[in-house]
C-alpha positions, 0 to 999 in steps of 0.5 A: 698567322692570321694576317697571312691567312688573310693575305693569302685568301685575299690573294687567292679570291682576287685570282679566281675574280680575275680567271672568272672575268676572264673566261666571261670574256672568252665565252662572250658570243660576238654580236649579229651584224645583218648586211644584205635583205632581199627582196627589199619591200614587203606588200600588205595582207601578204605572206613575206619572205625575206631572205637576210644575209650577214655575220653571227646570224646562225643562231638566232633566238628572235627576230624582232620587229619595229613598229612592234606587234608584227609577228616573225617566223624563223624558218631557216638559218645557218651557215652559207658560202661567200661568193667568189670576188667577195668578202665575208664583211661584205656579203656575210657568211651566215644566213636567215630566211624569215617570214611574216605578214603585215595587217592590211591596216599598217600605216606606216611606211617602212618595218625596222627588223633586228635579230637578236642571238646570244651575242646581242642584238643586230643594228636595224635593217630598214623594209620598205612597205610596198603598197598596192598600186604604188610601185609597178614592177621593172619590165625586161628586156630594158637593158638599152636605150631602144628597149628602155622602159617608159616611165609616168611621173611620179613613178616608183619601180621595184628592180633588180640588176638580175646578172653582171654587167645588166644595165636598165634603162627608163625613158621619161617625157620631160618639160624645160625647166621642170625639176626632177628628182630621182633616187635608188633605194637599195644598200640602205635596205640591205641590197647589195646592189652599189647602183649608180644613176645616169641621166641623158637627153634624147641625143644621149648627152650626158645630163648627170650622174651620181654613186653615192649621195642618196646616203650608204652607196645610194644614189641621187639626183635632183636638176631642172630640165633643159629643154622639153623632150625624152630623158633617159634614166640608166640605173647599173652596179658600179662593180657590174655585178649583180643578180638576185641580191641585187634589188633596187627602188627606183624613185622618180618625182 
């Protein structure tokens, strides 16, 4: 009889491994997926609050931030509502609003953000560092091409497309054979700004446009002028929407 006791205890051990596996699987919590940040970039010696939005982020444990040693406060997360037109993989449906101050001593350039919850830890979303007098701010109404926003080479301007269909428009003075190159910022840090670049001469000829070069739905161009006189640089959503989630960095060197 002994082996058949055996048998059956082997049997029966195998049995529950199996149902305990099982329900590990079950119970396992799905990992946070971090989709869209806004505003993008924070200032140093300053209070920040960012507002993510993504998949599984409503049960964050920590926020964790690279370089280490900066210091994240959680002060709301939770459930939210997909916007109309929008999938849930695209804008999330779960949200955090997260603060923290960078030292004015931070030397680098850009922060790296995870959260972590008990399905794991997030892949990082990039912040750009803003510091002082290296960006100046977009100035509405810029939305055409005798209102466009003059621009001092190298420039960097923190936007935003605020409403659908809003185009921006920046004007440069140019030199015949001088190479320019520009570059928007944002779905790589976590806007959901999908920006495409337009350039044109004083007469409007169109010169160059890109969507998607820059990396993600990024944009980028690089050329050399044709002839001395003003460009015009068109910034808009390939989709025209747009509005507080919709944050960009314009880069012009």
């Amino acid at each position: 009889m002994r082996p058949l006791f055996r048998a059956a205890a082997l049997a029966l051990a195998l049995t529950l491994a199996a149902a305990s596996a099982l329900l590990c699987a079950q119970e396992k919590k799905p990992a946070p997926k971090l989709l869209v940040a806004f505003p993008i970039g924070v200032e140093l010696g300053k209070k920040s609050t960012i507002n993510l939005r993504g998949l599984n982020l409503e049960h964050i444990k920590t926020v964790h931030a690279e370089p280490a040693g900066v210091v994240v406060t959680i002060e709301t997360n939770g459930t939210t509502a997909v916007p109309n037109n929008t999938s849930k993989e695209t804008l999330g449906d779960t949200q955090a609003r997260i603060a923290f101050t960078l030292p004015k001593d931070f030397a680098g350039d850009r922060l790296l953000l995870r959260v972590e919850t008990d399905g794991g830890r997030s892949e990082p979303l990039t912040v750009p560092v803003l510091r002082e007098g290296a960006f100046i701010a977009e100035k509405e109404e810029n939305n055409a091409f005798k209102t466009a926003q003059p621009l001092t080479l190298p420039a960097r301007v923190a936007a935003s497309i605020r409403s659908a269909q809003d185009v921006d428009v920046y004007v440069l003075q140019g030199k015949a054979g001088q190479e320019l190159n520009i570059e928007v910022f944002a779905h790589r840090g976590g806007s959901l700004c999908d920006a495409v670049l337009t350039l044109r001469d004083e007469r409007l000829s169109l010169l160059a446009s890109d969507d998607d070069s820059a990396g993600g739905r990024d944009p980028r161009l690089q050329l050399r002028l044709p002839a001395d006189g003003k460009y015009f640089l068109i910034v808009q959503d390939a989709h025209d929407t747009g509005d507080e989630m919709h944050p960009y960095h314009l880069l012009v060197r």
